[in-house]
KOLRO-810950 format. One line per 3 residues: their letters; for each residue x negated, y negated, z negated of C-alpha. Coordinates in pm, whole numbers, plus 50000, padded with zeros to 5 digits. Example, Ala and Ser with C-alpha at 12.3 -4.5 7.8 and 13.67 -1.06 7.14 Angstrom:
% residues 2
as> 48770/50450/49220; 48633/50106/49286
% end
This chain:
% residues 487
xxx> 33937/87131/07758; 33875/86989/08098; 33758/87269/08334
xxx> 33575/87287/08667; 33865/87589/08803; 33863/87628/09173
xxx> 34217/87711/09340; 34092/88107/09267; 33971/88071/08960
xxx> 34020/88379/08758; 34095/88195/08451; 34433/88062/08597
xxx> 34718/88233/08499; 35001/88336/08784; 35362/88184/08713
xxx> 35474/88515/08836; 35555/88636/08488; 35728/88346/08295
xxx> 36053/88318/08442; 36251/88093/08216; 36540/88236/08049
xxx> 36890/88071/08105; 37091/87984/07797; 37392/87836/07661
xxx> 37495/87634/07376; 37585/88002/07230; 37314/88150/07272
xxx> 37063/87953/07098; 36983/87961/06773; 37014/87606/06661
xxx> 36804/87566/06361; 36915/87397/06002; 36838/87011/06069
xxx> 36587/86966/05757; 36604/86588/05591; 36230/86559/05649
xxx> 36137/86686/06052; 36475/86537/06162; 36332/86167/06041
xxx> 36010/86218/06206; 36166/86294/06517; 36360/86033/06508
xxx> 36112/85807/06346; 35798/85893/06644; 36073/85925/06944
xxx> 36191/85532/06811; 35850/85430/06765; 35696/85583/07074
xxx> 36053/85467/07320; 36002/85125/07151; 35629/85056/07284
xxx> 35647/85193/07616; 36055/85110/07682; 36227/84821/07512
xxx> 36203/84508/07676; 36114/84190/07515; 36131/83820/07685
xxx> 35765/83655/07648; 35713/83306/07616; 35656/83192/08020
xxx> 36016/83388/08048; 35858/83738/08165; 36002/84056/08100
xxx> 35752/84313/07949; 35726/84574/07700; 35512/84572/07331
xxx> 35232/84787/07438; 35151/84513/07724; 35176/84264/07488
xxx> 34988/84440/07217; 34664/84492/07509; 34732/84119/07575
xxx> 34733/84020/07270; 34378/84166/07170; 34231/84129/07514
xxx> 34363/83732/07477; 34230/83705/07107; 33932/83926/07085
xxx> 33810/83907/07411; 33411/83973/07354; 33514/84267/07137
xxx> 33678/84407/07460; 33391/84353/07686; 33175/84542/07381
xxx> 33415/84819/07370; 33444/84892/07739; 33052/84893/07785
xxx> 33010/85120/07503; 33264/85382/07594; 33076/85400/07974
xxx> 32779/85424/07782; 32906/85702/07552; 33065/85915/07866
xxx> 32766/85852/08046; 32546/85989/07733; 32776/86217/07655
xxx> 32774/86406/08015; 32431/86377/08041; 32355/86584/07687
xxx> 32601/86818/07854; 32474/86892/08131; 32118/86907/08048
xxx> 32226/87153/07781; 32463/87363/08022; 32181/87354/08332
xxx> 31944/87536/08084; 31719/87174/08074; 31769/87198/07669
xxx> 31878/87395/07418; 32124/87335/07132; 32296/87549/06911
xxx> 32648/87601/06905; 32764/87463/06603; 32596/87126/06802
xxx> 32812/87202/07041; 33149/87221/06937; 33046/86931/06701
xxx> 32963/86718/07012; 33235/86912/07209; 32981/86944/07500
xxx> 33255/87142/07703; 33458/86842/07745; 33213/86636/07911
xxx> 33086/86852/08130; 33114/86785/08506; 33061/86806/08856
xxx> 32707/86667/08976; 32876/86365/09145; 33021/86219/08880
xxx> 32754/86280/08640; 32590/86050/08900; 32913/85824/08914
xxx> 32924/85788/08507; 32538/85716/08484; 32539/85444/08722
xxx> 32850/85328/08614; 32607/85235/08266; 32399/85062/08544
xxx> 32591/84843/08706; 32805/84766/08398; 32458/84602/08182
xxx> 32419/84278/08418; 32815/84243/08450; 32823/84229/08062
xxx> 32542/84013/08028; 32622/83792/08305; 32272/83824/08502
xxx> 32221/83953/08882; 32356/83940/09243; 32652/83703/09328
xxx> 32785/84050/09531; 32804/84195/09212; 32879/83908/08926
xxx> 33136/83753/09157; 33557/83691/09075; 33609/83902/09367
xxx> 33398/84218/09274; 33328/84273/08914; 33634/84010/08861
xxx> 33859/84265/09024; 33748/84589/08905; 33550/84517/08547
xxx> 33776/84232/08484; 34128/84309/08589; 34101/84664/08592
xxx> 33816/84792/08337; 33899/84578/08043; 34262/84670/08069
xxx> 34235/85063/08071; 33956/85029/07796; 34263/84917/07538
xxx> 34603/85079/07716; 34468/85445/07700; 34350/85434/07386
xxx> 34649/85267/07241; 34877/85419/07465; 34788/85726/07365
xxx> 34872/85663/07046; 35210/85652/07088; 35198/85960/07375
xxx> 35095/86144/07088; 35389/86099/06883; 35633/86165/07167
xxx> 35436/86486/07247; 35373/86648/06906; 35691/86524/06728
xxx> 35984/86612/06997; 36006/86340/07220; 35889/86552/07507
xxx> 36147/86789/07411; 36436/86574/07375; 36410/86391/07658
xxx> 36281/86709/07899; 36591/86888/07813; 36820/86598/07897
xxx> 36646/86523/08220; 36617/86921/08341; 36941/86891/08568
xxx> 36809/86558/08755; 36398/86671/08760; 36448/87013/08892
xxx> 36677/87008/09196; 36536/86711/09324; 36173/86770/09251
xxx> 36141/87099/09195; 35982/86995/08845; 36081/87077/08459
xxx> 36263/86781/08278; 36011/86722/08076; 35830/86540/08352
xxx> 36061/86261/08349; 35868/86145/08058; 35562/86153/08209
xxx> 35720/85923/08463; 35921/85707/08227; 35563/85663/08078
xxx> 35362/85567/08373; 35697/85319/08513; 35678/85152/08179
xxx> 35340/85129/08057; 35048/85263/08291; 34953/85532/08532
xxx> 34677/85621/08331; 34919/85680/08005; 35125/85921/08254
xxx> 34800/86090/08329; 34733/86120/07979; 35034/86301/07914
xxx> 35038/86466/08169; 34709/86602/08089; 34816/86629/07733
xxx> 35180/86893/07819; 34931/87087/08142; 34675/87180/07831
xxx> 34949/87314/07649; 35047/87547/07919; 35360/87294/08011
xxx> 35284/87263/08344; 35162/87485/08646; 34889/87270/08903
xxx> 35147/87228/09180; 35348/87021/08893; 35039/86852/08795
xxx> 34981/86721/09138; 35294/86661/09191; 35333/86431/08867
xxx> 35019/86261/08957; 35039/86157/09300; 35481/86137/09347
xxx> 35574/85958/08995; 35201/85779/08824; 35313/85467/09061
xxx> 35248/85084/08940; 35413/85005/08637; 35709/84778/08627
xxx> 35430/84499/08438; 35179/84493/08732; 35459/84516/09004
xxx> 35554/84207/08799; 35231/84073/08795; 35199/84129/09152
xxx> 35554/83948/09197; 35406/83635/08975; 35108/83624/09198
xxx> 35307/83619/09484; 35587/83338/09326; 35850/83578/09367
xxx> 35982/83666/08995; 36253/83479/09038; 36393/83776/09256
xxx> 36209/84064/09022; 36501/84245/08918; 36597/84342/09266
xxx> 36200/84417/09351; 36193/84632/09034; 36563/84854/09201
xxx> 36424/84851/09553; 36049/85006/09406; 36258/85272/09206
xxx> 36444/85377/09494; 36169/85388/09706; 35942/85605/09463
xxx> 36230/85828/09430; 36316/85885/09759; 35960/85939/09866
xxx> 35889/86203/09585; 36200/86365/09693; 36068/86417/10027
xxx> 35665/86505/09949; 35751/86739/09741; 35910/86966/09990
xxx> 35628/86955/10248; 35247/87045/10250; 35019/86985/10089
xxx> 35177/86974/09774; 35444/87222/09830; 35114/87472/09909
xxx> 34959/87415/09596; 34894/87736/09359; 35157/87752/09082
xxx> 34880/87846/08848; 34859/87755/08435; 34543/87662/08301
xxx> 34678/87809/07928; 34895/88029/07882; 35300/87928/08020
xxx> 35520/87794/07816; 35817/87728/08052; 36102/87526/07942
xxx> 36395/87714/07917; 36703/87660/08163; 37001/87542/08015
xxx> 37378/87540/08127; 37646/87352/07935; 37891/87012/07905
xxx> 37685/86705/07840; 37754/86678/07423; 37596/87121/07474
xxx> 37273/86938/07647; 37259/86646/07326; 37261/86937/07083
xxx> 37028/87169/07252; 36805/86848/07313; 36842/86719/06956
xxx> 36746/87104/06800; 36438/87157/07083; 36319/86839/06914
xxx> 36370/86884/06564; 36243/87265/06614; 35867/87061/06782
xxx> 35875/86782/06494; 35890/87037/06235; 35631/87239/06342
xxx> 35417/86899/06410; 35148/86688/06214; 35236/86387/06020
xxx> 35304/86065/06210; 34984/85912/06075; 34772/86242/06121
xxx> 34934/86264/06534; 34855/85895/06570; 34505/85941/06456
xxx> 34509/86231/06666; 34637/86043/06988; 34332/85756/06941
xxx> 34058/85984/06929; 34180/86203/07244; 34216/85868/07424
xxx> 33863/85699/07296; 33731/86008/07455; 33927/85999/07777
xxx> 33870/85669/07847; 33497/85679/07770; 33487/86013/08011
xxx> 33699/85767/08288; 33534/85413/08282; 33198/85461/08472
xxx> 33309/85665/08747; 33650/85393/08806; 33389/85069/08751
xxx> 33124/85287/09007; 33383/85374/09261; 33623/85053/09257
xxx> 33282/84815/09226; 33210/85006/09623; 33568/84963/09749
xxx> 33617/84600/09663; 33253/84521/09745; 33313/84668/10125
xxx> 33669/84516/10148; 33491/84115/10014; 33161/84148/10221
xxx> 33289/84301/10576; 33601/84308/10799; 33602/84731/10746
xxx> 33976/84739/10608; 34110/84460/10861; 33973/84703/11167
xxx> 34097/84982/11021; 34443/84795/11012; 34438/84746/11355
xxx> 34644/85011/11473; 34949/84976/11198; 35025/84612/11326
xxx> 35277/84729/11552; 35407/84978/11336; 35484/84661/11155
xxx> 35630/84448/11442; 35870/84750/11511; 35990/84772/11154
xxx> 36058/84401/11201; 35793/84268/10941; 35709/83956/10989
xxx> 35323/83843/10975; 35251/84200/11077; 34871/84120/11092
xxx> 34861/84050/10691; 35126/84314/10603; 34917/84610/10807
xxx> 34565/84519/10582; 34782/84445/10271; 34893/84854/10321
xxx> 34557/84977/10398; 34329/84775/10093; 34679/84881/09900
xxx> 34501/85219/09878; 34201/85025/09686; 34389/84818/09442
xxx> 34680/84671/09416; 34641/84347/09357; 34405/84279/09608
xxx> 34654/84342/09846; 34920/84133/09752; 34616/83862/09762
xxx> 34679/83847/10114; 35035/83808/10143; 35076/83509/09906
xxx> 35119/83279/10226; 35375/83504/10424; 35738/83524/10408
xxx> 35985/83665/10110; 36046/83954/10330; 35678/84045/10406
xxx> 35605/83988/10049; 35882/84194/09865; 35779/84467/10150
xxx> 35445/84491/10022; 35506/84485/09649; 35737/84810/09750
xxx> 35435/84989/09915; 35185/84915/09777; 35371/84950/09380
xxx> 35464/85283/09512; 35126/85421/09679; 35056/85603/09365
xxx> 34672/85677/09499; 34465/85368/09435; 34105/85389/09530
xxx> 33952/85185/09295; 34113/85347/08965; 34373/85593/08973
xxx> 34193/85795/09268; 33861/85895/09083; 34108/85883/08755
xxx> 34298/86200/08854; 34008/86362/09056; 33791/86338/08709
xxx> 34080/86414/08444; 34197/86710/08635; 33886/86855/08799
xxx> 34026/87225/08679; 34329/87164/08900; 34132/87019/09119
xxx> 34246/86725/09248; 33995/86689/09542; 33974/86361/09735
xxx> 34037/86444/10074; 34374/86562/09913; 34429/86276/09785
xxx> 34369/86041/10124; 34601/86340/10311; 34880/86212/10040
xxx> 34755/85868/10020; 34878/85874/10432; 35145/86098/10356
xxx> 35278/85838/10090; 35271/85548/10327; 35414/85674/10644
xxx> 35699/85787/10404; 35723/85450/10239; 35651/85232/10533
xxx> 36053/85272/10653; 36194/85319/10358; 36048/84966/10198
xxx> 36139/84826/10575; 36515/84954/10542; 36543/84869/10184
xxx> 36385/84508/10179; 36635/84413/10542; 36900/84523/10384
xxx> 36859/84327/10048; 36799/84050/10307; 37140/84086/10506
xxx> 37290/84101/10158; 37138/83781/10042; 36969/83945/09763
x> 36632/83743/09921
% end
């Protein structure tokens, strides 16, 4: 359930008292590996790995995964049916909320089997984005049907945000999620948290089982990393620091839009070395965030009750088994594959229909004030010789590139497509690696995890944070690939 906690809430629960144990091989008790939960394991972690990991060649020569080509498919062959499914999950989140509210302000009345049946707790919300999903409906009747203002039916608006952005989220969570599902119920979380505990927690100060979470949102989409996230925080997984951590350090681009960005800017002929100097960068920044304020000052407060993942010692082949039986012991316990899939659509049919109208209200306002006046270009004023020092050149393009970064991604590499290799690999580093996108992720995180809360002032504070970090990093990174020819 998505709650409205405060950083006091009572209903949080202190990490004080679930110190995790530390074990060795020897001291677990490594269960009998059953026929029938060691193939689902194995079948949902090689189903799940397979959509959102293994690469496959498409026919222009780019490098994707199948759940991009899966969305791309539909979106390519069904593409009214997408339009019709986005409008009608705003309209549902925005009906939904409203029937929520009314009935939680006292306005009406229903009884509570109506309410669990309609699972009124889930929809319930803050005032402002009640307001954000109902005129979300609004604004998203004449961009369906094609009828009103230029400012609002034009490629640069409701191109950007309904087109680019809306119709992609309304199939990736949904089918993402799928897939989530089965690498959350049936071990996958597990397996792969255990293996990454000695990397995730002395560098970030986070339980392994976040490195899923951020092989998720690297190789299919923030908002699948937010799902998840969402998904292991419920569960008592993770504490809020974590959460915010997660959200704002490791949901960056994914490697297919920093590769759409690249195409855009007729530079994927150099992609693999964009795609190492992006992962460094997010790396190094998270490394360094982490440590300092805000997020290091954030409560370490659970939502349900902790379930901390235990701390293990032990030679590599000790870390495979543990891994292996922490999976198993999950996949056993687990649904079906067909009955966790099923599972995994509906929870993401209703996140996504809870999501659309306040990202289509919020990203319509950003893009609309970055087309229709110079607001981001004087606000970019002052970074141009930040840029000059760093020795980027075109520092005038490269400073509002950074700052409409913070709106959407692609918009910003829209202005670079003229400048040099250097300025261009530059800003597919930053702006890739921003993490806190105005027009989607932003009011994404704020309204997914209201109970933790993600507030936006914090997120502009980290939004600044994250670019002052990444600024010379990206500069040191892209001169040095440079001086080593790799440009």
């Amino acid at each position: 359930m998505f709650g409205s906690n405060a950083w006091e809430d009572d209903d949080s629960i202190s990490e004080g008292t679930v110190d995790p144990e530390t074990k060795t091989i020897d001291d677990i008790d490594l269960i009998k590996k059953r026929i029938r939960p060691t193939a689902k394991f194995i079948a949902a972690f090689s189903i799940g790995v397979f959509f959102f990991l293994f690469p496959i060649q498409t026919s222009d020569g780019q490098t994707t995964i199948p759940l991009d080509i899966v969305v791309s498919f539909i979106q390519a062959q069904s593409p009214m049916f997408v339009e019709v499914l986005t409008f009608l999950l705003i309209a549902a989140g925005g009906l939904f909320t409203t029937v929520s509210m009314a009935h939680y302000k006292g306005w009406i009345s229903l009884d509570q089997s109506t309410v669990d049946r309609l699972e009124l707790d889930y929809w319930q919300t803050s005032n402002i984005f009640w307001l954000f999903r109902l005129v979300g409906i609004v604004l998203a009747v004449p961009i369906l049907f094609e009828f009103g203002p230029e400012w609002l039916l034009s490629g640069d608006t409701s191109g950007v945000v309904w087109g680019a952005l809306l119709l992609t989220i309304a199939l990736v969570i949904p089918i993402g999620a799928v897939f989530v599902n089965l690498l959350a119920e049936l071990g996958g979380l597990q397996f792969v948290g255990t293996l990454a505990q000695p990397v995730m927690k002395p560098m970030f100060n986070l339980p392994g089982r976040a490195a899923l979470d951020s092989a998720a949102s690297w190789a299919g989409s923030f908002s699948i990393g937010y799902y998840l996230t969402r998904n292991v925080f419920d569960r008592g997984g993770y504490n809020k620091r974590e959460v915010f951590v997660i959200c704002t350090c490791f949901a960056t681009g994914n490697l297919g839009t920093v590769g759409g960005i690249a195409a855009v800017l007729g530079i994927l002929d150099i992609f693999p070395v964009v795609v190492v100097l992006y992962l460094i960068s997010v790396v190094l920044a998270a490394v360094i965030l982490v440590r300092v304020p805000p997020l290091s000052t954030i409560p370490k407060e659970f939502v349900a009750e902790p379930d901390p993942e235990p701390v293990f010692s032990g030679s590599v082949s000790d870390y495979l088994r543990f891994a292996f039986n922490e999976a198993v012991k999950t996949a056993e316990d687990g649904s079906s594959i067909t009955r966790s899939a099923v599972i995994g659509l509906i929870d993401g049919l209703k996140l996504t229909a809870m999501m659309l109208g306040t990202i289509l209200t919020i990203g319509m306002s950003v893009v609309v004030l970055n087309v229709y006046t110079p607001f981001f270009e004087i606000v970019a004023t002052p970074i141009v010789p930040v840029m000059s020092a760093f020795g980027i050149p075109d520092p005038q393009l490269a400073a509002s590139a950074i700052i409409i970064g913070g709106a959407e991604m692609f918009i910003a590499a829209t202005l670079v497509v003229e400048a040099s290799t250097i300025t261009q690999v530059f800003i597919v580093i930053v702006v890739s690696s921003q993490a806190i996108f105005f027009a989607a992720s932003a009011p994404m995180m704020v309204d997914m995890f209201d109970d933790v809360p993600i507030r936006f002032r914090d997120l502009f504070v980290l939004f600044v944070q994250r670019t002052v970090v990444l600024v010379p990093i990206a500069a040191a990174l892209t001169h040095a690939a440079a001086a080593l020819g790799l440009l």
